[in-house]
Legacy VTK file of the C-alpha trace (Angstrom):
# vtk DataFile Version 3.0
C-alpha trace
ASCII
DATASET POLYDATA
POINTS 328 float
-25.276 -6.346 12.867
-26.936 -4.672 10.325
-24.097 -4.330 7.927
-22.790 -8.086 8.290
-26.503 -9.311 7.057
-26.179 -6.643 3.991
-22.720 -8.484 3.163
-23.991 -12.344 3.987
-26.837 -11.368 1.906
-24.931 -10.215 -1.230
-23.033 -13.007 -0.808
-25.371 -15.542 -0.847
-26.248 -13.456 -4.195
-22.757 -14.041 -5.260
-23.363 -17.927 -4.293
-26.507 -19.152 -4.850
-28.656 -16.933 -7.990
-24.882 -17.700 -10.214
-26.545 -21.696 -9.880
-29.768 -21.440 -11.082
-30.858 -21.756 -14.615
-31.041 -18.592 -16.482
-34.893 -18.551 -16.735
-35.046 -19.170 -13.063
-32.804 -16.058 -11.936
-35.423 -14.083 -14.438
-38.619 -15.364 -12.922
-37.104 -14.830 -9.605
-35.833 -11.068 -10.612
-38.992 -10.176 -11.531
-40.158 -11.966 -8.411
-38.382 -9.553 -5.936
-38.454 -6.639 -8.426
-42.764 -6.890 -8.420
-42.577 -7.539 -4.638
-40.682 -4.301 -3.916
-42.347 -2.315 -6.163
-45.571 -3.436 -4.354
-44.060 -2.321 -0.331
-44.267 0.970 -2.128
-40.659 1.836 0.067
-39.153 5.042 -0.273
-36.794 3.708 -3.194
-39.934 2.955 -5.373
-41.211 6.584 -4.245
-38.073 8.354 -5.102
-37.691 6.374 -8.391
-41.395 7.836 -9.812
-40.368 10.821 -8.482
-37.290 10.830 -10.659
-39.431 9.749 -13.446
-41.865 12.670 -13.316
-39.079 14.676 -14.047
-37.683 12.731 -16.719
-41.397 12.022 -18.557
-43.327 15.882 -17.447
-47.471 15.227 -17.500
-47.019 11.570 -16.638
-50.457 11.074 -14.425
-50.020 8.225 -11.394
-50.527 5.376 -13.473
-47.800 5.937 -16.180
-45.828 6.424 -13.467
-46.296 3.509 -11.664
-45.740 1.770 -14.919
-42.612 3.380 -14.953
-41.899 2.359 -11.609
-42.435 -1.356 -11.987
-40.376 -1.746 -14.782
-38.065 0.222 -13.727
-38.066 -2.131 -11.050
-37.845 -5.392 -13.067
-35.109 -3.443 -14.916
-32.958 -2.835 -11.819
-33.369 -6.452 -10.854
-32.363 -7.665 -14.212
-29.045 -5.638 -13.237
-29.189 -7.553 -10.080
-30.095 -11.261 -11.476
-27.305 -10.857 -14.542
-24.625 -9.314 -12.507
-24.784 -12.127 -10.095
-24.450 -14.682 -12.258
-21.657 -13.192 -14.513
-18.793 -14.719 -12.920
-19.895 -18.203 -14.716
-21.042 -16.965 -18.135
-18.244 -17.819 -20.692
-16.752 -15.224 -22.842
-19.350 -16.302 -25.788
-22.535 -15.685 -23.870
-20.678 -12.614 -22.530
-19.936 -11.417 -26.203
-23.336 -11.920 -27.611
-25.244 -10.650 -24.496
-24.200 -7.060 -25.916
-24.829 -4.961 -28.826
-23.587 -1.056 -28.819
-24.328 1.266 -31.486
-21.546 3.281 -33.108
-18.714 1.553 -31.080
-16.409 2.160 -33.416
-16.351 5.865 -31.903
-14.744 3.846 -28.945
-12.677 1.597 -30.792
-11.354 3.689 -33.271
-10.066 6.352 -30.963
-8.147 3.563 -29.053
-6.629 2.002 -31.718
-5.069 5.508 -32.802
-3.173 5.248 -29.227
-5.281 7.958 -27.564
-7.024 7.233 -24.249
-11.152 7.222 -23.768
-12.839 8.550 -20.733
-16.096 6.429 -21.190
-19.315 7.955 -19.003
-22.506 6.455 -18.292
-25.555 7.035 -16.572
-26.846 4.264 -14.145
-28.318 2.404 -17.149
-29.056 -1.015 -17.764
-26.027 -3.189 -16.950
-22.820 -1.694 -16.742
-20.810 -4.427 -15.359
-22.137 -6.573 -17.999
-20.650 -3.566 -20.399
-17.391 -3.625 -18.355
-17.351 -7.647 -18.949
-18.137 -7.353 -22.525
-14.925 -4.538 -23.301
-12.455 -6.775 -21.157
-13.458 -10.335 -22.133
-16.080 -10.091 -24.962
-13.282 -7.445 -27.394
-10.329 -7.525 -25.209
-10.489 -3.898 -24.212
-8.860 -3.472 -19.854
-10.019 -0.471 -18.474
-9.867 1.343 -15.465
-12.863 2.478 -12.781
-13.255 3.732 -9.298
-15.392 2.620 -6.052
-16.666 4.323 -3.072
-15.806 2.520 -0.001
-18.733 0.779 1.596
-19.549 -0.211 4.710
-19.053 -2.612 6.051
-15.753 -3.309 4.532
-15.809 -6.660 3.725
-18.503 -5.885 1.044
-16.859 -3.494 -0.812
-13.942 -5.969 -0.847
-16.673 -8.217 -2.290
-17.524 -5.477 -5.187
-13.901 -5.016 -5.895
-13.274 -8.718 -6.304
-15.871 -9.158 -8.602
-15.141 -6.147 -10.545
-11.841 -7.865 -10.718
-12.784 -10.925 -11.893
-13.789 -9.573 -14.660
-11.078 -8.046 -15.673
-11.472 -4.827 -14.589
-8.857 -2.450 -12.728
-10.872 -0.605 -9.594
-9.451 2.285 -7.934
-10.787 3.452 -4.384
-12.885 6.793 -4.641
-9.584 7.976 -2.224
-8.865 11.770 -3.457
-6.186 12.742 -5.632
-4.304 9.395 -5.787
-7.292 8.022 -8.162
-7.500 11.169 -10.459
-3.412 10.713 -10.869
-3.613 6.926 -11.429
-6.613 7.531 -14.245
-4.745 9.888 -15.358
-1.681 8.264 -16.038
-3.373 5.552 -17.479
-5.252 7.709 -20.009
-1.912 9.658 -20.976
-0.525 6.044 -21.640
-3.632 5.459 -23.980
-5.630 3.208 -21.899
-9.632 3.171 -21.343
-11.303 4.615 -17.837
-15.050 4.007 -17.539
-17.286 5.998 -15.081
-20.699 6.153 -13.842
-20.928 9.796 -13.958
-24.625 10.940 -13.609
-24.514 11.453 -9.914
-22.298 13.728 -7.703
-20.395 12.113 -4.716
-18.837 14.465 -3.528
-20.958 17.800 -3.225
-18.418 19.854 -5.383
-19.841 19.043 -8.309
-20.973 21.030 -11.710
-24.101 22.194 -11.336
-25.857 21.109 -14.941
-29.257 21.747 -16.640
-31.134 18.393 -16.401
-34.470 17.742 -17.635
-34.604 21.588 -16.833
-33.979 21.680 -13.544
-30.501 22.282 -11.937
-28.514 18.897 -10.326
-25.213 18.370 -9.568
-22.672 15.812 -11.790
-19.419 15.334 -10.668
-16.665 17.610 -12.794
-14.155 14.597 -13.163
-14.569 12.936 -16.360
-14.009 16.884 -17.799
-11.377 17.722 -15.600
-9.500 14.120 -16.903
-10.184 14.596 -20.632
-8.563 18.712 -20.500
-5.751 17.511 -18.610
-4.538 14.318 -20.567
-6.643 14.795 -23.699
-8.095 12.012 -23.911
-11.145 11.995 -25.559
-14.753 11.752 -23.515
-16.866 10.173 -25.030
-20.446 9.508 -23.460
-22.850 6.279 -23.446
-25.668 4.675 -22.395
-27.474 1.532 -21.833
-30.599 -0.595 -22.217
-32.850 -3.472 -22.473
-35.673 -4.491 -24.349
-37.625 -7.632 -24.999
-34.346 -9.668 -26.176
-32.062 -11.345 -23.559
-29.282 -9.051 -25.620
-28.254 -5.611 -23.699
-28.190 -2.587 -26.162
-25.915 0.400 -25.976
-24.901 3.891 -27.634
-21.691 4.902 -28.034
-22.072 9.346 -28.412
-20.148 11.411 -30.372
-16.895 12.852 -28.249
-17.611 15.741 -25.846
-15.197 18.651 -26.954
-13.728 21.321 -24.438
-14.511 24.814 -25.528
-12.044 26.955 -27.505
-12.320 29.764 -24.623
-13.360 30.236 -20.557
-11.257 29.298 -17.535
-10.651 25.556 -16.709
-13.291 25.190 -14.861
-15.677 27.055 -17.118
-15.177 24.642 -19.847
-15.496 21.654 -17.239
-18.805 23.008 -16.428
-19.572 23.056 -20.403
-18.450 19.572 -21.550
-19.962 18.141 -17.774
-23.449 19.769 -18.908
-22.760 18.457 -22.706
-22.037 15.018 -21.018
-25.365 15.319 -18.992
-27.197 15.954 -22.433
-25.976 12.868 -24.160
-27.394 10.952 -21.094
-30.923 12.917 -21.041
-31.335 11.751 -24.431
-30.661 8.390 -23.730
-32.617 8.426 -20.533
-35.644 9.781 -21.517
-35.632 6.978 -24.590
-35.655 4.431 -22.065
-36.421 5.956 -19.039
-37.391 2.569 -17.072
-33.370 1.392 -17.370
-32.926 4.200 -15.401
-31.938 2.623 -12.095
-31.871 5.936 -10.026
-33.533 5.173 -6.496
-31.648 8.422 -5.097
-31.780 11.855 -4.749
-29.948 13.635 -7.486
-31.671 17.172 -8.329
-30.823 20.174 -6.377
-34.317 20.687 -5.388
-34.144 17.801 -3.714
-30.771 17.387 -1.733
-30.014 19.207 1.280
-27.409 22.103 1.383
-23.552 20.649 2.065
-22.300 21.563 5.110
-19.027 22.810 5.961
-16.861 24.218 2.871
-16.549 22.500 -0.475
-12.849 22.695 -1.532
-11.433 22.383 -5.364
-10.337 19.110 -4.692
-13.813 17.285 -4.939
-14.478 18.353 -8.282
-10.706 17.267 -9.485
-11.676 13.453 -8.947
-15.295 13.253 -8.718
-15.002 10.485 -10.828
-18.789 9.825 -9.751
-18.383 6.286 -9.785
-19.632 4.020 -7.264
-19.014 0.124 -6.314
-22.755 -1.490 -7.015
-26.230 -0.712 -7.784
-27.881 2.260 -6.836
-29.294 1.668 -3.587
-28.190 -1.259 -0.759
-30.035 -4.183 -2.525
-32.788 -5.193 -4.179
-34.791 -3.038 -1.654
-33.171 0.246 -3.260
-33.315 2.383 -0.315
-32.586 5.998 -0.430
-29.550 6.092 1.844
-27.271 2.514 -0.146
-24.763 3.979 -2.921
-24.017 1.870 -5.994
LINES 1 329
328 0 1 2 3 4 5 6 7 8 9 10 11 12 13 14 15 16 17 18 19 20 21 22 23 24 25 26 27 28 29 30 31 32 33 34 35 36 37 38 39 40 41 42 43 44 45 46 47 48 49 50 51 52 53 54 55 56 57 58 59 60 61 62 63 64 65 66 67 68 69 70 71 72 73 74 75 76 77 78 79 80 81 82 83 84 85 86 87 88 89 90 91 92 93 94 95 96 97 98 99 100 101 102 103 104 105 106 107 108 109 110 111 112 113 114 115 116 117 118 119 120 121 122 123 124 125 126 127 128 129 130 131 132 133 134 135 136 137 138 139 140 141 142 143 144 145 146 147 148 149 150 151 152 153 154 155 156 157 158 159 160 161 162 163 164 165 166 167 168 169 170 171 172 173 174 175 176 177 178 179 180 181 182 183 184 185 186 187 188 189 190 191 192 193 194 195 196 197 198 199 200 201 202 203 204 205 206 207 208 209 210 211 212 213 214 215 216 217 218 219 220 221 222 223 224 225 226 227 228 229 230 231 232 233 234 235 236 237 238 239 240 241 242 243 244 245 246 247 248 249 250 251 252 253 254 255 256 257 258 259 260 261 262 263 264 265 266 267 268 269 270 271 272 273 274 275 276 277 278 279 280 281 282 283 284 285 286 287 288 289 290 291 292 293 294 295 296 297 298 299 300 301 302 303 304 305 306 307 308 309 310 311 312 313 314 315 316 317 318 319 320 321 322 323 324 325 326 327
């Protein structure tokens, strides 16, 4: 029961906030984003908690001014995402503006394939939407599988729609397909700031130790292709910002997976910088340092870290709610 009222109630997302007015799906963003923030639930508590980390002698207040608009932020995600299957490829277009894309651009128009990462920043379906429809750009990304089914066939269909090739989170079949795809000098995005599947690299972040999955790495050495990192944001204008970071290079020396653990910590770098700029379009409602997260159980095998792509099929947490246990 539970799961078929999380899928009717993204769909009536889907349906009804893609109707209203623009200012009316920000007022009612805000709305919902203000109302959670006030239930105080344990996504709101894990998201300052995330913060302290990412902004160290923040007292209570600053952080629950971090909180809310972190809040508002995430709901922005929310409000825009939903209503991005009727926004024409102009509004798409201008509704972005990324820093130093030509570091993207560039390197595919000399025939060799990106590995784009990003943190859970901002909007990155909006970014998707603005590489296929606002320059033209098709690119490849994975999903986890959610429950109940039917809604991650909703996430795929979106994704889809907007022009996007998705790949199940399924083992080796999605680290061949990406990589084929990269070898023929195509584009694969991935949200890469979180570890799905327990194998990851353990990274420095924010000086403490957290897991990030080892895939975008492991992609790049194996087809190089060149990874380049990103990130996101808002600010007061209704236009998304982004920064495109200089390619992560492998490391002349070291075993394979000595030099994934090097670019994957390089990679988490390039998105501390851009996370503690902005540290309220951080939409992280989850565990994600080590401190925090429970031992794995059972035995982590080689195989995880090969396609820990990292990506996941919507935002971080089960709905506007965030709660701890929803994936993105």
């Amino acid at each position: 029961m539970r799961e078929r009222m999380t899928d009717a109630l993204y769909g009536l997302g889907w349906g009804a906030v893609k109707r209203l007015p623009e200012p009316a799906a920000a007022v009612l963003g805000r709305t919902i984003a203000d109302a959670a923030w006030r239930r105080r639930g344990q996504g709101v508590l894990r998201l300052e908690a995330n913060y302290a980390r990412v902004v160290p002698g923040a007292g209570p207040e600053r952080l629950a001014e971090l909180s809310r608009a972190g809040m508002r932020s995430y709901l922005r995600y929310w409000m825009e995402s939903f209503r991005l299957p009727v926004w024409d490829a102009a509004r798409i277009r201008d509704g972005v503006e990324v820093t130093d894309l030509h570091r993207l651009t560039d390197t595919l128009g000399s025939g060799r394939g990106v590995i784009l990462a990003l943190p859970h920043m901002g909007n990155w379906d909006l970014a998707g939407a603005y590489l296929t429809t606002g320059l033209g750009i098709p690119f490849t990304t994975v999903a986890e599988r959610l429950r109940p089914e039917t809604l991650y066939d909703r996430f795929v269909a979106y994704r889809e729609g907007l022009g996007m090739e998705v790949l199940p989170h399924t083992g080796g079949a999605a680290f061949g397909t990406l990589a084929r795809r990269l070898r023929a000098g195509g584009l694969v995005a991935l949200v890469a700031d979180r570890d799905l599947s327990s194998s990851g690299v353990e990274v420095d972040f924010f000086g403490e130790p957290a897991r990030m999955p080892a895939g975008p790495a492991m992609l790049a050495m194996q087809t190089g292709a060149v990874l380049l990192p990103a990130y996101l944001w808002f600010d007061e204008t209704p236009v998304m910002k982004g920064r495109v970071l200089p390619p992560v290079q492998a490391p002349a020396e070291g075993t394979r997976r000595e030099k994934a653990a090097a670019m994957t910590q390089a990679v988490a770098d390039g998105f501390a910088a851009g996370i503690a700029e902005h540290p309220e379009d951080w939409h992280m409602l989850q565990r994600l340092w080590s401190a925090d997260i429970a031992p794995p159980t059972g035995t982590e095998t080689g195989a995880g870290t090969e396609t820990g792509a990292g990506t996941e099929p919507g935002p971080a947490g089960p709905g506007p709610a965030g709660g701890e246990a929803g994936k993105r």
